[in-house]
N, C-alpha and C positions, 0 to 999 in steps of 0.2 A: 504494500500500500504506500505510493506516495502524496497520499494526500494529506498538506499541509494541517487542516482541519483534524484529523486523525492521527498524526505523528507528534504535534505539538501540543494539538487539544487534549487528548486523552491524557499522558503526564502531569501537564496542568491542573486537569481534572481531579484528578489522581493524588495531586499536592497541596489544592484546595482540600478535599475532603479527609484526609491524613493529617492537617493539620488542626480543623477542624475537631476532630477526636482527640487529638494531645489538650485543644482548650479544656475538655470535661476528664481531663486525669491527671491522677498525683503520683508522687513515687510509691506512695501506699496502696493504690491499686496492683502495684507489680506485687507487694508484701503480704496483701489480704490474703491472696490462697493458700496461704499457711494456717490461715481460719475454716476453711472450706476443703480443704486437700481431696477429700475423695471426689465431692463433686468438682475439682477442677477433672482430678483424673481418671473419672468416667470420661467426662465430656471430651476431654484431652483423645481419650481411646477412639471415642467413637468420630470424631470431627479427622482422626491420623490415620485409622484403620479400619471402621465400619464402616463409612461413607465410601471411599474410595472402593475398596468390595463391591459394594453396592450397586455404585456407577460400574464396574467392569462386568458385573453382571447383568444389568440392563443395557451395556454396548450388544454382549454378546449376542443378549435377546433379539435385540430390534437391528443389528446387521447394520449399523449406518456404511457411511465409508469412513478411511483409515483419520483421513483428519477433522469427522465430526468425531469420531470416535476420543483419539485426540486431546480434541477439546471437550469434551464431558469430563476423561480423566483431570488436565488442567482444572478446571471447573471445581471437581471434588476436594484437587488437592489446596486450594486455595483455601485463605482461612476467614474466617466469619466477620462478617460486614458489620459496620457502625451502625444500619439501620436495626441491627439486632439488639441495639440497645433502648430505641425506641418500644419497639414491638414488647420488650419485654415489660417498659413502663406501662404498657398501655393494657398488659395483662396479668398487672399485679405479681409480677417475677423479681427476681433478686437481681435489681438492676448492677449492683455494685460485682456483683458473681461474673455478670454480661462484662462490662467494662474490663475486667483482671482477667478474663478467660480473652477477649480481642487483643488485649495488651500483649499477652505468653502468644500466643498464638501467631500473631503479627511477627513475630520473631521466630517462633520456631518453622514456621513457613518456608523461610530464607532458604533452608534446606529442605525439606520434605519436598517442595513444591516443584522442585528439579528431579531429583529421585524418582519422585511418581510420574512427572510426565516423561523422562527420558524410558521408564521403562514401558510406558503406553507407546511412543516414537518404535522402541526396538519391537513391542508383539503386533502391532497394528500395521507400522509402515517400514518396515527395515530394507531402507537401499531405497525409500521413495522420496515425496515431497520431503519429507523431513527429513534426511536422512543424518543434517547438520547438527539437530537435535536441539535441547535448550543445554547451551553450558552456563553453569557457576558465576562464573565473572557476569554473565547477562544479566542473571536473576541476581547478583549484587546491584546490579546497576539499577534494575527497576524499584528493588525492595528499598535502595538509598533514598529513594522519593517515595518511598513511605514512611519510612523509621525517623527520617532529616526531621521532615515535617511536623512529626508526632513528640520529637524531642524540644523544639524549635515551639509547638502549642505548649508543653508542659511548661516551657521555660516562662512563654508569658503567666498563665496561668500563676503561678510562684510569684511572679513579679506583680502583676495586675489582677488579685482576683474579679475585680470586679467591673474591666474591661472583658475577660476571659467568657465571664457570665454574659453581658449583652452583646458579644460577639457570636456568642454560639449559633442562635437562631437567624441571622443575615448568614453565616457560614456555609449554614446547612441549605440552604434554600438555594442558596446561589452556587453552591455545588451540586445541587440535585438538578437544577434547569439547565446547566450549561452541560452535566452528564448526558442529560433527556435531548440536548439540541443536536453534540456531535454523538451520539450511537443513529437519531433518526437520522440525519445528514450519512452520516457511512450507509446506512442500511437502503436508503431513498437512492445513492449512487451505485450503491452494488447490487441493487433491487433485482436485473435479471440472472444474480447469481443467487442469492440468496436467498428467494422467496421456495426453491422446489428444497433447497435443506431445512429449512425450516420447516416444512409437510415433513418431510424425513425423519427430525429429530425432536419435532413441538410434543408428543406424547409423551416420549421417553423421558424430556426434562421435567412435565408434570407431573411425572411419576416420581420423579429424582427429588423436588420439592417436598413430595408427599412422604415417602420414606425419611427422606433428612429431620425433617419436622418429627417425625413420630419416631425414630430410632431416638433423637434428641431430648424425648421426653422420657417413652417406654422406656430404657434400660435406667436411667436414674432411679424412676421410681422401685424399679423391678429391684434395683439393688440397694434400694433405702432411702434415697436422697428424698427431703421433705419438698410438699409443693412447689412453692414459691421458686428453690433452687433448679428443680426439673424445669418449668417453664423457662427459666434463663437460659439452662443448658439446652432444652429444645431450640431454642429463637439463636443462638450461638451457634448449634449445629446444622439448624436448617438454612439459615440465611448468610451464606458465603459474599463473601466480597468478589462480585462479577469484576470490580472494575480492575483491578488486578488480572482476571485471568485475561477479560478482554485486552488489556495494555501489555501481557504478555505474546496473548497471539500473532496479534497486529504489529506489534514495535521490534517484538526478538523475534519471532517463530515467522515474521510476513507473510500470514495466513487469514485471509477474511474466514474461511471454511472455519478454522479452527474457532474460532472470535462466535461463531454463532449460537452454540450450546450456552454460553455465560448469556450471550443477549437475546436467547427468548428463555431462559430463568428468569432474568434480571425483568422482565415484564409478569410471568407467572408466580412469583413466590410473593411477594406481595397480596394479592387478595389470598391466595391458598395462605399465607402465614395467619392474615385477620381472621378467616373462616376458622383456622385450628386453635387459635389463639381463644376465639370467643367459644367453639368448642370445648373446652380443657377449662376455662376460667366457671363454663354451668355446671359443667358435670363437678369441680371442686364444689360451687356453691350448694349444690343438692348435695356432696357429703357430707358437706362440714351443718348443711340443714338437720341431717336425719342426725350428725351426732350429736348435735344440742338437742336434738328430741328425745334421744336413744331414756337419759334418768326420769324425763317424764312417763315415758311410756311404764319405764321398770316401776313406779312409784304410784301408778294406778292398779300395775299387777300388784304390787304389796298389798295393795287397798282391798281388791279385792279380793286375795288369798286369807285377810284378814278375820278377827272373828266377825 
């Protein structure tokens, strides 16, 4: 891709919204999961090694080609988007769990996210389009305009709490519209390449959505973690940071194909997250209903076993 709008925009993008995130974190974000440890490393497992499964097992299913294939892995191995920390506010989750789990994660990325795609490059395409692959030094280069960023917001943040605070919401907003401007701009120019992969690959990413989301929640609870934490860890695990894999595909890998799988997630996981989101917050309310009723109940059967 040489289009200026796409080479420069996306980075940009990318530097906006990374620093954005460093405004809403402290060093003590990175030290809280010393509070949480199991739910960091559940969520840790499933976001490093159930997901990525997951995706290569729905490549296999639905047979895309080698470089949507690709980019679904890219996709999985990327690590969970800022919006997961809304989503989690909005569904009575353990926002602060959300924030220290994107922090670790944004970091350990640096490496897994090479790992996992060069080994999708070697089973899917070996000796093809990719055969270049993604090297190390690449993904330092990308990951530098995320980490720069996030250290560069923390610093204000230290210095101005209370610029940090009224910057947040101009941040966000104008990092989400000029995301929304150059993905439709790429998508509108590559439209006759891209619209027969998207029929190709649109199910399998809503499936992809739908799993992330629900491994995200399902194994926490399965293995103890209290509500509030599971919903974090689901909105963590289900809502990957596209913009990364898309500024991966496009800038290192120079691949619109690969670029596609992140940009029609990055349109599906959003309502699929609210619908799971508002699911999972009723079904708490009706338990946490019946267990406030559970002593009343017993305390009529007393009545009545009585003399």
């Amino acid at each position: 891709m040489d289009s200026a709008l796409v080479s420069i925009g996306l980075p940009i993008v990318l530097v906006v919204i990374m620093f954005g995130l460093g405004l809403s974190l402290t060093v003590a974000d990175f030290t809280r999961i010393a509070k949480s440890p199991k739910a960091v490393a559940i969520a840790l497992v499933c976001q490093l090694v159930v997901l990525p499964s997951a995706a290569f097992g729905l490549v296999l299913l639905f047979d895309p080609s080698p470089l949507l294939a690709i980019g679904v892995l890219l996709l999985a191995a990327s690590p969970g988007g800022t919006a997961a920390n809304l989503f989690s506010h909005l569904f009575h989750g353990d926002v602060a769990l959300n924030v220290s789990l994107t922090a670790v994660n944004s970091v350990i990325a640096v490496g897994t996210v090479p790992v996992i795609t060069n080994l999708a490059i070697d089973y899917f395409d070996p000796g093809g389009a990719a055969t270049v692959g993604l090297q190390f030094g690449k993904v330092v280069q990308v990951f530098s305009i995320v980490l720069i960023p996030v250290a560069l917001g923390m610093l204000v943040r230290r210095l101005s709490p209370d610029f940090a605070d009224r910057m947040d919401r101009p941040v966000r907003i104008g990092s989400a519209l000029t995301l929304t401007l150059v993905i439709t701009a790429t998508m509108v120019d590559q439209r006759a390449d891209i619209m027969p992969n998207i029929r190709a690959i649109g199910l399998a990413m809503i499936l992809f959505c739908l799993i992330s989301l629900t491994v995200g929640y399902l194994v926490p609870r399965v293995l103890g973690v209290e509500g509030r934490q599971a919903i974090a860890c689901s909105m963590e695990v289900g809502i990957h940071n596209g913009v990364i894999a898309i500024t991966i595909a496009i800038s290192v890998l120079d691949s619109i194909e690969m670029a596609i799988p992140a940009a029609v997630y990055g349109v599906a996981i959003f309502p699929l997250a609210a619908g799971f989101g508002w699911l999972v917050t009723r079904r708490r309310a009706r338990e946490e209903g019946k267990g406030s009723a559970a002593p009343h109940t017993g305390e009529r059967n007393d009545q009545r076993a009585g003399p």
